[in-house]
C-alpha positions in Angstrom: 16.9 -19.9 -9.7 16.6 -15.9 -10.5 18.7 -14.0 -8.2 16.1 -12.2 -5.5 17.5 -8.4 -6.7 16.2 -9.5 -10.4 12.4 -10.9 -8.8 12.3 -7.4 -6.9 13.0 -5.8 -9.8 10.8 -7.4 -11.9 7.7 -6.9 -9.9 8.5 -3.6 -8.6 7.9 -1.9 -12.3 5.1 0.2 -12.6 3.8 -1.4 -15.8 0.4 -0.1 -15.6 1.9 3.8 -14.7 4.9 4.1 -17.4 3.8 7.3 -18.4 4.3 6.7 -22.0 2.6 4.8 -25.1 3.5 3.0 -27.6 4.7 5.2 -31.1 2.3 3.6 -33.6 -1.0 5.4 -32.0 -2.2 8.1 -29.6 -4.1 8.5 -26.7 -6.4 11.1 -24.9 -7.9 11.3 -21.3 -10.9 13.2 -21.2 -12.5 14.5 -17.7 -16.2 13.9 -17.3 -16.8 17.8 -18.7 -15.1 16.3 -21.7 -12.5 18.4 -22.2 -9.1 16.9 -22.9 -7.1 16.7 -19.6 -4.3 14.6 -21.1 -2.7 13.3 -24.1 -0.2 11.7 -26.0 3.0 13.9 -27.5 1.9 12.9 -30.5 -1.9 13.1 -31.1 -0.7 15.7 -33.8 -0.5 12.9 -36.8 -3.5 11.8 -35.7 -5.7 14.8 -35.4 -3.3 18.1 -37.1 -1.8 20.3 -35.1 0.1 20.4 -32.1 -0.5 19.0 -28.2 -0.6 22.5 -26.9 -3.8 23.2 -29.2 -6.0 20.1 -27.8 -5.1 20.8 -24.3 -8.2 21.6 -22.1 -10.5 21.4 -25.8 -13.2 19.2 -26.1 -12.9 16.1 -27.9 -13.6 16.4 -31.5 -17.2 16.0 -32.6 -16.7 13.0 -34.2 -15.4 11.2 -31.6 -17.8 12.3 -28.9 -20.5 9.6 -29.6 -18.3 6.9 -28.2 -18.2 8.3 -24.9 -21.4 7.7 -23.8 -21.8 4.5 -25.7 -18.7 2.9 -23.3 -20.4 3.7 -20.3 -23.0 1.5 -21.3 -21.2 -1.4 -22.5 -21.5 -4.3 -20.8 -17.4 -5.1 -21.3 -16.7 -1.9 -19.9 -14.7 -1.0 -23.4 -15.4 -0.4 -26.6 -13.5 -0.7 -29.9 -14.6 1.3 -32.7 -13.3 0.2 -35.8 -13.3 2.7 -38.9 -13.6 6.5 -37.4 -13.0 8.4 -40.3 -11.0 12.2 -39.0 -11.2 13.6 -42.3 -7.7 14.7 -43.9 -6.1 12.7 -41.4 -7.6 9.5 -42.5 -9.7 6.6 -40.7 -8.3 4.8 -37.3 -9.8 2.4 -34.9 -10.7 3.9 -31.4 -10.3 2.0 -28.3 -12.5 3.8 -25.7 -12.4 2.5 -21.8 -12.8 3.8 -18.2 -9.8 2.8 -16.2 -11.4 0.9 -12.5 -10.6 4.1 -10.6 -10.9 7.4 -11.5 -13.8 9.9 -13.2 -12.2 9.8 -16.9 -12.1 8.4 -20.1 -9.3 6.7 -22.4 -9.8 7.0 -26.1 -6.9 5.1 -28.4 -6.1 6.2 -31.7 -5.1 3.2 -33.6 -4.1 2.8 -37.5 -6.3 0.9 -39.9 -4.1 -0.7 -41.7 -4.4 -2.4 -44.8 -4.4 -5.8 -44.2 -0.5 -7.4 -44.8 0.5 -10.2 -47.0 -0.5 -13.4 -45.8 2.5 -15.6 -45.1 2.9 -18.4 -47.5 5.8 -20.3 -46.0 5.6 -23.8 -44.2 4.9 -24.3 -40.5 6.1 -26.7 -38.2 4.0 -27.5 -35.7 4.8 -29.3 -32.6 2.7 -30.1 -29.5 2.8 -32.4 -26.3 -0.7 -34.0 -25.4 -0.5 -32.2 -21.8 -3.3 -34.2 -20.2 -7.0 -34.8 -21.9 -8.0 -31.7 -21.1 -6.0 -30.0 -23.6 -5.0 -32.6 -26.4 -2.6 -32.6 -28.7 -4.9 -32.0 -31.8 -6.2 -28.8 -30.2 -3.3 -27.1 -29.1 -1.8 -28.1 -32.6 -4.6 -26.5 -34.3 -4.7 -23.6 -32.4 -0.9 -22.6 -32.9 -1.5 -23.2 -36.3 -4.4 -21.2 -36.9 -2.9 -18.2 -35.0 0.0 -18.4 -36.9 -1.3 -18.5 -40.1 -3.8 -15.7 -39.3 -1.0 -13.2 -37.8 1.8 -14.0 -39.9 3.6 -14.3 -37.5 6.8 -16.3 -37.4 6.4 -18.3 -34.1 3.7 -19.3 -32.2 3.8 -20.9 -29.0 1.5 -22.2 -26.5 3.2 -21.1 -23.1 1.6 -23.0 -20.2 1.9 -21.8 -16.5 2.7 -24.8 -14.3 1.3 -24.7 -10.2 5.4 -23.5 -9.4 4.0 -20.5 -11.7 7.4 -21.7 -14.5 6.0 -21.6 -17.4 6.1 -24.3 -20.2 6.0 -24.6 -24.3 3.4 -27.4 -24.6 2.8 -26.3 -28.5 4.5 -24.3 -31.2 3.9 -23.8 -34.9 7.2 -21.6 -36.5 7.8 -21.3 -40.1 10.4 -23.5 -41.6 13.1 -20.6 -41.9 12.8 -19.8 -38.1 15.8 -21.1 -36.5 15.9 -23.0 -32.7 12.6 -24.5 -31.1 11.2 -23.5 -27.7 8.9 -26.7 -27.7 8.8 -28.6 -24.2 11.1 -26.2 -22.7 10.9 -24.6 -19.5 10.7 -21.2 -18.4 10.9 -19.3 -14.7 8.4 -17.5 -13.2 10.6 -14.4 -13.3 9.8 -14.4 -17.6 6.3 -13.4 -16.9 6.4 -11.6 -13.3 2.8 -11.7 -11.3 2.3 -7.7 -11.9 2.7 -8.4 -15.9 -0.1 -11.6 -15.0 -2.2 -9.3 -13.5 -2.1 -6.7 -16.8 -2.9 -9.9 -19.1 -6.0 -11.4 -17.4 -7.7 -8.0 -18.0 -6.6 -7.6 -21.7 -8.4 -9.7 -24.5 -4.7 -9.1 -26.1 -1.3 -7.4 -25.9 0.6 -6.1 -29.2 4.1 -4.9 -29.5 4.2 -4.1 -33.4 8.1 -2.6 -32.8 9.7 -3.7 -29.8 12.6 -1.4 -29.9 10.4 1.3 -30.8 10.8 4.7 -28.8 8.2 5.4 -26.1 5.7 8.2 -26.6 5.3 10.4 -23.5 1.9 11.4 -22.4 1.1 15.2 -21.3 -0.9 17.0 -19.0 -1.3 14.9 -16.0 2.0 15.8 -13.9 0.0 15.1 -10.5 -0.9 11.7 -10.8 0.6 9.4 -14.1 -2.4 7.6 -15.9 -3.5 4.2 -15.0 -3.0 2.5 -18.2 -3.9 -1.2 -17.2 -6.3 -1.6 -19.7 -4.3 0.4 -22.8 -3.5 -1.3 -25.8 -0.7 1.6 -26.0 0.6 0.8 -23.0 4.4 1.4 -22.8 7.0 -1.7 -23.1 9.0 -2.3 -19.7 12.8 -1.6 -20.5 13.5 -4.8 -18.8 11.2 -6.6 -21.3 12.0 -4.6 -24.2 16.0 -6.4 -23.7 14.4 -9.5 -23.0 12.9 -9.6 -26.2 15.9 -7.9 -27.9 17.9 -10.8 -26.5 15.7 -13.5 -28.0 16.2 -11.6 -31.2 12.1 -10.3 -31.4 11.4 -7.4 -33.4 7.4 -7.8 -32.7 5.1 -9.6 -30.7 1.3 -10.4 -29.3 0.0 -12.4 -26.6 -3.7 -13.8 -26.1 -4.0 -14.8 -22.4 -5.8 -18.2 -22.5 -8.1 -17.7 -19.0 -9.8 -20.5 -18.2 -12.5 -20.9 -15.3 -11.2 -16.5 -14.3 -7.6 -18.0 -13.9 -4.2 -17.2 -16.3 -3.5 -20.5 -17.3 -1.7 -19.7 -20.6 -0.3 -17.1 -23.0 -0.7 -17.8 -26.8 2.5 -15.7 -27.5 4.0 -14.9 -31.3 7.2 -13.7 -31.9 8.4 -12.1 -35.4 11.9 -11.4 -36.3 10.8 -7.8 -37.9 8.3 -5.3 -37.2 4.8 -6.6 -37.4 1.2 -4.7 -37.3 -1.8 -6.1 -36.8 -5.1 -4.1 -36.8 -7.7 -4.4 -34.3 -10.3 -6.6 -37.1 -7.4 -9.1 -37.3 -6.7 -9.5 -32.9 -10.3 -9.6 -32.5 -10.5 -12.8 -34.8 -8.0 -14.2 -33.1 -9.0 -13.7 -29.8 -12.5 -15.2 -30.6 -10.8 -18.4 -31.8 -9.1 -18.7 -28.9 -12.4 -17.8 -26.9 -14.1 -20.7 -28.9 -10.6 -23.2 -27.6 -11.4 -22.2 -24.2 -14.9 -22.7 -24.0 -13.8 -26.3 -25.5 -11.4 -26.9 -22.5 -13.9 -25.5 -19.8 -16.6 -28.6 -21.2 -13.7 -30.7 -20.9 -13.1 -29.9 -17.3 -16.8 -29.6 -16.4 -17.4 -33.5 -18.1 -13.9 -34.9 -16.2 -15.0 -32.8 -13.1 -18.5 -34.7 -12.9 -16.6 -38.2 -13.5 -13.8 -37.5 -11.0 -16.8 -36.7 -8.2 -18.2 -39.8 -9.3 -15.2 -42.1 -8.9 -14.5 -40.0 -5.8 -18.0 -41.4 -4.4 -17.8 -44.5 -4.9 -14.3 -44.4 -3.0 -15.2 -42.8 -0.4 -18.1 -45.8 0.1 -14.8 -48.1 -0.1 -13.4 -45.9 2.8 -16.8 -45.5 5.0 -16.6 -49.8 5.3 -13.2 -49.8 6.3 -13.6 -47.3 8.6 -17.2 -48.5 10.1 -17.3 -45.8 13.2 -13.9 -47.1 14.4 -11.1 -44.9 15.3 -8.6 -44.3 12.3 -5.9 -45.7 14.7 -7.6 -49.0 14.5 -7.6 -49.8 11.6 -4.2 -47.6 10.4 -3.0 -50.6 7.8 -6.3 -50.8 5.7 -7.1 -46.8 5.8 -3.1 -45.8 5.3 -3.8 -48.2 1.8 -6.3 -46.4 1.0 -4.8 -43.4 0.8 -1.7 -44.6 -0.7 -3.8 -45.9 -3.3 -6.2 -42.6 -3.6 -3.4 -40.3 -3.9 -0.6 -42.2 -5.7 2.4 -41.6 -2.9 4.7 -43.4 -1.5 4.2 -43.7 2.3 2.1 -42.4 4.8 2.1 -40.9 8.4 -0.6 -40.2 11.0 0.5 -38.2 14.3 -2.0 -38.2 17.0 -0.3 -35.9 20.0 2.7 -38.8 20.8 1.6 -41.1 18.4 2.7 -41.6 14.8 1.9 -44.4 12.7 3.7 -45.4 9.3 2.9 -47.0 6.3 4.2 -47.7 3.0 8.0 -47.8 1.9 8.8 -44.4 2.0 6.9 -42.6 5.1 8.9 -39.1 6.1 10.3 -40.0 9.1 13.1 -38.9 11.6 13.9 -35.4 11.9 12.3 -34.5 8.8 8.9 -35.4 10.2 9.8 -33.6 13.2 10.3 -30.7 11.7 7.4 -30.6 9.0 5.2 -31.7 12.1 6.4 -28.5 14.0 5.8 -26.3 11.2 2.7 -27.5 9.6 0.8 -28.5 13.0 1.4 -25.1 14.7 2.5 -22.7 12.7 0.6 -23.4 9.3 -2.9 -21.8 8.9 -4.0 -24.4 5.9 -5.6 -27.3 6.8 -4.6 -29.1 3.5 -1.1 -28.1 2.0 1.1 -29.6 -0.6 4.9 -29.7 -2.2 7.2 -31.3 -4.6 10.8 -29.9 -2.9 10.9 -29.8 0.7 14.3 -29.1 0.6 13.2 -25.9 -1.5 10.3 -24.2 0.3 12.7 -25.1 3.9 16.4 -24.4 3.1 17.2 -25.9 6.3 15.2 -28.8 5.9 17.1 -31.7 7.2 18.4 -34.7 4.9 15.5 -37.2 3.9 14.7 -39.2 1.0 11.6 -37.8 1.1 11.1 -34.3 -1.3 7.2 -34.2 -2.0 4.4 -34.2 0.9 0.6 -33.7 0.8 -0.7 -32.7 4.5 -4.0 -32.6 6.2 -5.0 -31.5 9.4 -8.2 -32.1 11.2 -10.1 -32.9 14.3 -11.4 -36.3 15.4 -13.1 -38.0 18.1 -9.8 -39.5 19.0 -8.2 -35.6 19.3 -6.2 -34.0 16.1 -4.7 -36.5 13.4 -2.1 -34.7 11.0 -2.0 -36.9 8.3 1.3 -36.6 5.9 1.3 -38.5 2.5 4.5 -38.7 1.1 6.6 -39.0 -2.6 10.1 -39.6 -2.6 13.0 -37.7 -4.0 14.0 -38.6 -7.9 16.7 -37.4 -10.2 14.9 -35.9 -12.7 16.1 -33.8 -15.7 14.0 -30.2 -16.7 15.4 -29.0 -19.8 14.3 -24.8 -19.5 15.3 -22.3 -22.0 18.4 -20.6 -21.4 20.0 -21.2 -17.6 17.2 -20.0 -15.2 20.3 -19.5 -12.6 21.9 -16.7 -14.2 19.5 -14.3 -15.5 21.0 -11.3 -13.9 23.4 -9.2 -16.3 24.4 -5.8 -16.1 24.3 -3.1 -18.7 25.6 0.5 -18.8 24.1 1.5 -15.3 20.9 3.2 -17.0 19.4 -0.7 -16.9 21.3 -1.9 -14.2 19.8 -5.3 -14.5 18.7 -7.3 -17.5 17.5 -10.6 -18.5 19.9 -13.5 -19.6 21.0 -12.8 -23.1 20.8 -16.8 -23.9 17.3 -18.7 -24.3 19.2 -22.2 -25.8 18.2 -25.2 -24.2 19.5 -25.6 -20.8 19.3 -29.3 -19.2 19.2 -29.0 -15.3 19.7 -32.3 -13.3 17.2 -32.0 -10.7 17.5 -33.2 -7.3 15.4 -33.2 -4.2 12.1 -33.1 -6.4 9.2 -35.5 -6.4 6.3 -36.1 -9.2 4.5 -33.0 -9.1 0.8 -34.0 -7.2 -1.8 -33.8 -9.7 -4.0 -29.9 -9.6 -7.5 -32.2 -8.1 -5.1 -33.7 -5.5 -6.1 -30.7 -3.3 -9.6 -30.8 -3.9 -9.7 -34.6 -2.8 -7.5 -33.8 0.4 -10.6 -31.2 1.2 -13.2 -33.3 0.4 -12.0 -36.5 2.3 -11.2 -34.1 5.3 -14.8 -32.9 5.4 -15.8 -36.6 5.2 -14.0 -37.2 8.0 -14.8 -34.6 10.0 -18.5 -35.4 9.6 -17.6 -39.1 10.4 -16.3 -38.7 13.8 -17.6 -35.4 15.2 
């Protein structure tokens, strides 16, 4: 996987602190006097003259209004579209407060005329990922979003529970070489600090990806927090990641479902590309109308899976009839093997362990997931799919995935371990995930892998992944048991 010096590197940027904006708008920072305190080196094509004559002036007349009108909106942003600044035309203002800190950000975007829809083919692909998210509605999506951008590539770029990400849809037009549908990407591609940036952005734009930086002036103390800029600067290390899958522009939706990043709708086009604020705001409201679909769809398979979950649990309660668990092992180790769809099972009460099923962790493995998870593990439920890769030194066992609980009974503490053996299994990612690391001129030092083909990885060690409510039903069926026997 990613070499630890890229990972550090990754997340160490300060993405939201760059100092700098993209070139196709401007920026200012007014204090709450509203006097301009900082701005971008070139606010001058924007608004005449020259930095040196806005510094410490107030904001002009025109633009004044929108001040007081963001500190009462409820998103805690506003986007203005049309502000007309007389001979220097008409832009769209993005106005926001960043979380800390007594100013205001005001974006100076271009209204641009709206570009040439695209008339050439799309191929669309998509995987049916579970019934939650269908094929027909990821196919529609992609489509739509391609056909109202323009852009050349669409993708629908799940994040799995490893935090890898995956291409479960795509629409690309027919002269758009290669296809990133159903491959795999690391974790490292979309670093948690860049996460954090998309779940508070309705969108991200990058209309020229090799495009200069603008610096911004006037605040030499303390660099702007530009988390929630549209302008926001592009990290050198993703500007060359981009440049390496040949991108000239981009934009990303973030697809957050129940306050969690689940997915990025991202585009890629193979020249620069603008799109004005009227044209991300439509498609950020059909993706809004997507995920409120998918959130029904959770709510309506939520209520059903409680449901079933009852009625098992009344299954469970007359096996278990106020007898010990150790009593009767055979019939509640089947139920759980059944339940949770693993392989084995193993209780350990103090010196006793009990097995079940054909492939139980035993030996030293047990031993030494017992050791960890019964003493120095704070979770009372925990789950994996590669032993051998969350313990390096994990000893030899055909055993790779395990779900465990921990609890307190009558009968003193039960760890219970329900286990998924080892499979060769194939993960075909884009580009090789093991060699990401390149280096440049010394000014980089470090860079993303240059090729994104598809890579197949024969995977070892690895188990079926447990299914996301597999968790949830290890929680619930520990309360039940706690409230059972104590």
């Amino acid at each position: 996987m990613p070499s630890r010096r890229y990972l550090q590197s990754c997340e160490s940027e300060r993405l939201a602190y760059s100092g700098a904006i993209l070139p196709h708008g401007s920026l200012l920072a007014v204090d709450e006097q509203g006097r301009i305190v900082a701005l971008a080196e070139n606010i001058g094509t924007f608004l005449g003259g020259t930095p040196q004559d806005w510094w410490q002036q107030p904001l002009p007349e025109i633009l004044q209004p929108l001040l007081s009108q963001v500190l009462h909106h409820p998103a805690g942003r506003l986007f203005q579209h049309g502000v007309w600044l007389s001979e220097q035309g008409c832009v769209d203002v993005h106005v926001f407060r960043p979380a800390a800190g007594d100013m205001t950000l005001l974006e100076l975007l271009p209204c641009a005329p709206p570009q040439r829809p695209c008339t050439e083919p799309l191929r669309v692909a998509a995987s049916a990922a579970d019934d939650l998210l269908p094929q027909a509605a990821l196919s529609q999506l992609v489509e739509e979003i391609a056909c109202l951008s323009g852009f050349d590539r669409v993708m629908y770029y799940s994040f799995r529970s490893d935090e890898d990400g995956e291409v479960l849809a795509e629409a690309r037009r027919e002269s758009v070489a290669g296809s990133y549908f159903g491959l795999r990407f690391p974790a490292s591609d979309v670093p948690a600090i860049a996460r954090l940036l998309y779940v508070q952005n309705p969108w991200r734009l990058i209309p020229a990806a090799s495009a200069c930086p603008v610096p911004v002036l006037g605040m030499s103390a303390q660099a702007l927090d530009l988390s929630l800029a549209c302008l926001r600067s592009v990290s050198p290390l993703h500007q060359t990641y981009l440049a390496n899958m040949g991108v000239a522009a981009s934009f990303s939706l973030p697809v957050v479902i129940n306050g969690r990043l689940a997915a990025l709708l991202s585009a890629h086009h193979t020249t620069p590309r603008y799109l004005e604020v009227d044209t991300l705001t439509r498609a950020n409201q059909r993706l809004r109308t997507f995920v409120g679909q998918v959130q029904e769809r959770q709510a309506l398979y939520r209520s059903r899976l409680l449901g079933n979950w009852d009625s098992s649990f009344g299954t469970l309660q007359a096996i278990l009839q106020g007898r010990n668990v150790s009593t009767v092992w055979a019939q509640f180790a089947a139920w759980l093997g059944q339940m949770f769809a693993c392989d084995g099972v193993v209780g350990c009460w103090h010196t006793e362990r009990r097995t079940w099923g054909a492939w139980p962790l035993e030996g030293a493995a047990l031993d030494y997931l017992d050791d960890w998870f019964g003493w120095a593990c704070h979770e009372v439920v925990w789950q994996e799919d590669s032993l051998c890769r969350r313990f390096p030194d994990f000893p030899l066992s055909p055993v790779a995935g395990v779900l465990a609980i921990k609890l307190s009974l009558g009968e003193g503490d039960l760890r219970l371990y329900l286990s998924r053996q080892a499979l060769v299994s194939e993960v075909a990612w884009g580009g090789n995930p093991d060699k990401p690391v390149e280096f440049h001129d010394g000014q980089l030092g470090i860079a993303p892998r240059r090729s994104f083909e598809k890579w197949v990885e024969k995977r070892i060690g690895y188990a079926n992944a447990w299914a996301p409510e597999s968790a949830l039903l290890a929680m619930r069926l520990r309360t039940r048991l706690q409230k059972q026997f104590t």
